[in-house]
Steps between C-alpha positions, in 0.01 A plus 500: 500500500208462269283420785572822661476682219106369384444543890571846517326569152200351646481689789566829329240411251279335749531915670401667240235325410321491838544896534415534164155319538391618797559879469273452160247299717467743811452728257286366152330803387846661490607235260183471309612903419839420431365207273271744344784719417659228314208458278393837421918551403435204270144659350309208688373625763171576407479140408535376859238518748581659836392164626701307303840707568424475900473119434843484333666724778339200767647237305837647437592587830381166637695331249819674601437452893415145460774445262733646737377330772565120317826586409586623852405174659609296157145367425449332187860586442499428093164662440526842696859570337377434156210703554719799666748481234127582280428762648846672553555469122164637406567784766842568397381578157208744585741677721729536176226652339420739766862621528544566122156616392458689846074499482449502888767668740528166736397102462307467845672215560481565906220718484576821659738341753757554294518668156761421290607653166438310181896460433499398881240194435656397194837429671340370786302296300771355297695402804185332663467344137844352550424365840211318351696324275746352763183394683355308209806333363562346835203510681552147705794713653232690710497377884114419582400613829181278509395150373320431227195419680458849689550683179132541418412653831741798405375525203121513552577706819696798276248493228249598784652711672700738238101528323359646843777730502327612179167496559514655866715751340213543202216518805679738744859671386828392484623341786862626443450851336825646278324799345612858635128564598503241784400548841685719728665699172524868508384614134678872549774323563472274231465756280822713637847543258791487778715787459818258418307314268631383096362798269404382188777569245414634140719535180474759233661503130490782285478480089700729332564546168813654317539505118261265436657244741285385839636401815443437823603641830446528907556771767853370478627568195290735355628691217575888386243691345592393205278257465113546461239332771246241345373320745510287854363249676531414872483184646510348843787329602386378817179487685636625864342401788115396488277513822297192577197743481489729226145503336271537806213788432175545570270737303154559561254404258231754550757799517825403362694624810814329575462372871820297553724689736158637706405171558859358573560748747149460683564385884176307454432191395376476150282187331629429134295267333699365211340389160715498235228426259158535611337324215655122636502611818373230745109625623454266788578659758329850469319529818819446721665803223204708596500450866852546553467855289222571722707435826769746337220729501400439837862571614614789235745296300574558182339231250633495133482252210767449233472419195633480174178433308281826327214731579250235363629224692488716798148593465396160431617424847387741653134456406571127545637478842384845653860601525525888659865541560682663246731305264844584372710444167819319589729270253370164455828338532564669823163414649610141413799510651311663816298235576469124337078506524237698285369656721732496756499756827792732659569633805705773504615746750739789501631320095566229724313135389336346792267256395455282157161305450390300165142535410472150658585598854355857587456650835128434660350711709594285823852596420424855410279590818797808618670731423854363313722679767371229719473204320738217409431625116626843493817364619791344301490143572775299628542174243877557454661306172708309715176380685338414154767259347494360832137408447616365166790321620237344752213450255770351236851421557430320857281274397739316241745559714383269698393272288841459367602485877258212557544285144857483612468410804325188370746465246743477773315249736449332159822458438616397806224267562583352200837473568453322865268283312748358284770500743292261726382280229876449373590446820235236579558341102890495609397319822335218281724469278748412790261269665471351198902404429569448817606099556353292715609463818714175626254229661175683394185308416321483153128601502289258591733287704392382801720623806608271769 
């Protein structure tokens, strides 16, 4: 029973941990924010380079996936349970923290995969937390899947690959995107309330005051006029229903005019290039910027920049880079959420997103040499999730898969040959033995004796 019971905690753990990590590693700037958020709630965030928080989001996420990883194959079985039962402890207790003091609405502890409350991840948390401890009182009980001299090929190998997830993720986007912004959304629709949906609920209570004495009272049991109105004070009850977009706008700079529904509704396709903040917003990569607003010319699309930064900033880069398509003011945290690169560019047709591209990976002019209607690129492309974890499950899983495939298969012949081995030499050390005690036969001849 104990056996099965640290098994099953170390595969639940072992779960979490590996979708934990790598939903913060296909994703790093997102946790970098989500780190941020954490500081600036604690007054230290302008303490800790931008740098330095995209650094810890790398190493934390690779720490979980790898972690997750050993204890799913039982490497280094008293090591990796000690150092999970670390980290669930030290989570568990920031989590605490977040559900009583409240200072960011969730923990990001799987990204935007799945948000939890901060009640949610404390309980969650504490059960994990629990697991942990089964796993480290008893962690001999956990049934090892490879030998002892394979172990540092999975190890090396998931170190490698879970920091490429990062860093192709940092070059070109997400590979797995979670954000309501990502390609092949509908932002009107985003944006819609369904008729049937939760109304946010609000409470009022009145003050009234009768011979000297206060009270208080609701709608429902509201008192006569004899009593004299103070005061009251509403509050909301509950928040209703929220639509995954609900702070997209886009105001022009020069003239102030709101141009979000126009430009939603437009049955052409529109460029958006995205810089949240132009003043750290990557430079290298300005002539492919200007060419592809110059094709947009060419062809009569729309070309807009947003942008979250001022009038100076915006005329610094302008006279900088040449820019002569018109910028817009949106929300910096929604321009963030938008797209994971500063700048990053958006394809957009009918409020439908088409196309995604970091800075890093822009559109040329040998892919831009039509009109979109007839190339691959005004159309929405066809990498399905299911095709992606596939790639994954290829890239990743398969290869220890076989591994652990192949190091028991030798275990096996091992085993066996060792045991055939053994057979055969007790068989031919029982054979000598018997030669040895058996008597000599009647009428034999002693060695050496000459034979008539």
């Amino acid at each position: 029973m104990k056996k099965i019971v640290v098994n099953i905690a170390r595969f639940v753990l072992a779960v979490v941990l590996i979708l934990s990590g790598f939903v913060k590693a296909v994703d790093p700037l997102g946790t970098q924010y989500k780190i941020t958020d954490y500081l600036d709630a604690l007054h230290l965030g302008q303490y800790v380079p931008d740098t330095l928080a995209l650094g810890a989001s790398i190493l934390l996420s690779a720490l979980e996936f790898i972690l997750g990883t050993l204890l799913m194959l039982a490497i280094r079985r008293r090591t990796v349970s000690l150092l999970v039962l670390l980290l669930m402890s030290v989570m568990t207790l920031i989590t605490l923290w977040l559900a009583v003091a409240n200072p960011i609405s969730d923990c990001g502890c799987f990204g935007d995969a799945l948000v939890l409350t901060n009640w949610q991840t404390f309980f969650k948390n504490v059960i994990l937390l629990m697991l942990s401890l089964a796993v480290w009182k008893w962690p001999l009980s956990m049934v090892r899947f490879l030998s002892r001299s394979k172990q540092w090929i999975v190890i090396n190998y998931t170190a490698v690959f879970i920091l490429v997830v990062s860093g192709w993720s940092l070059y070109d986007l997400p590979y797995f995107d979670f954000r309501p912004y990502h390609i092949g959304a509908n932002i009107p629709e985003g944006m819609s309330i369904p008729d049937d949906a939760e109304q946010p609920q609000f409470e009022t209570t009145f003050i009234l005051e009768r011979n000297g004495e206060r009270r208080e009272f609701t709608t429902d049991n509201y008192p006569d006029s004899t009593w004299t109105f103070v005061d009251s004070k509403t509050v909301q009850t509950s928040a209703g229903y929220v639509p995954p977009i609900h702070d997209f706008s886009m105001t022009l700079v020069d003239t102030g005019v709101d141009i979000t529904d126009s430009l939603l509704n437009l049955q052409s396709y529109v460029f958006l290039l995205v810089a949240p903040t132009l003043e750290m917003a990557d430079d290298s990569r300005l002539d492919l910027i200007n060419e592809v607003h110059a094709y947009a010319q060419e062809y009569d699309y729309p070309f807009y920049c947003l942008t979250a930064s001022g009038t100076k900033a915006i005329t610094i880069w302008r006279e900088q880079t040449g820019a002569e398509y018109p910028f817009c003011h949106t929300d910096e945290t929604t321009l963030k959420t938008i797209i994971r690169s500063n700048p990053g560019l958006l394809l957009m047709k009918n409020g439908t997103i088409i196309r995604k591209w970091s800075h890093n990976r822009l559109p040329d002019e040998y892919a831009l040499n039509a009109p979109l209607e007839k190339l691959e690129l005004g159309q929405l492309p066809d990498d399905s999730v299911p095709g992606k974890i596939l790639v994954v499950l290829m890239w990743y899983v398969l290869p220890l898969l076989l591994l652990s495939l192949i190091d028991r298969y030798w275990e096996i012949k091992s085993f066996f040959s060792y045991t055939t081995n053994n057979k055969k030499n007790n068989e031919k050390e029982n054979r000598s033995r018997q030669l040895e005690n058996e008597p000599e036969p009647a009428g034999g001849h002693c060695p050496g004796q000459g034979v008539e």
